[in-house]
N, C-alpha and C positions, 0 to 999 in steps of 0.2 A: 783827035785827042792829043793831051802832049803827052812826052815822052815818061811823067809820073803819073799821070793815069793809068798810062800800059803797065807799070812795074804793080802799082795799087793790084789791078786787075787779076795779074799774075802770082801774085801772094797773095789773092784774099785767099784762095780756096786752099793754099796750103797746111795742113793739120798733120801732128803727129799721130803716126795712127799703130796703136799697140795691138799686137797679138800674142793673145797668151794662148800658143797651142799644144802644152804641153796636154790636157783633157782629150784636143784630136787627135795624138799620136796613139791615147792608151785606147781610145775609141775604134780609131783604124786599125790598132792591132788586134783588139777584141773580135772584130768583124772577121778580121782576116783567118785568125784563130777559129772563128765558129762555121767558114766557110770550109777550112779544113777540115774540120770534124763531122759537117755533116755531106759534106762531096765522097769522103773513104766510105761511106758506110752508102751510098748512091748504090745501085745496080740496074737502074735505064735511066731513060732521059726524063722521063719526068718523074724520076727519084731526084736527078740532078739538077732541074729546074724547082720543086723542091726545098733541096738542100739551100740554093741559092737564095729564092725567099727568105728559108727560115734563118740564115745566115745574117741577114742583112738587116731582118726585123727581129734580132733577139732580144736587144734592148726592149724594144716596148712589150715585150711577153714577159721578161723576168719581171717590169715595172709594174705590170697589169697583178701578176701573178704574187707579190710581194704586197702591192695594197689588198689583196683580194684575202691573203692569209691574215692581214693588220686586222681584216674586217672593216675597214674602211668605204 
């Protein structure tokens, strides 16, 4: 190939790539917040195995539970 092929090649796959993570930080803090709350109130391990589930899936139970009250 000649030497603007290679450059061609080199730039095609180039894109700006935007991240809007301000939604992951209040997410990950959400998470980390619902791990705290339910890890203090643990008293064996699989309180705290648990806690860690519920921790981690509380988003889709409030969502579950929030269409469920819409009657949805």
């Amino acid at each position: 190939m000649s030497k603007d092929g290679d450059s061609f090649i080199k730039f095609q796959h180039a894109e700006k790539i935007v991240n809007n993570s301000g939604s992951n930080a209040i997410y990950g803090l959400g998470i980390i917040g619902a791990l705290i709350y339910f890890l203090q109130r643990a008293d064996s391990f699989w309180a705290v195995l648990w806690g860690i589930v519920k921790g981690v899936f509380w988003p889709a139970v409030l969502v579950y539970e929030a269409l469920k009250g819409l009657n949805l």
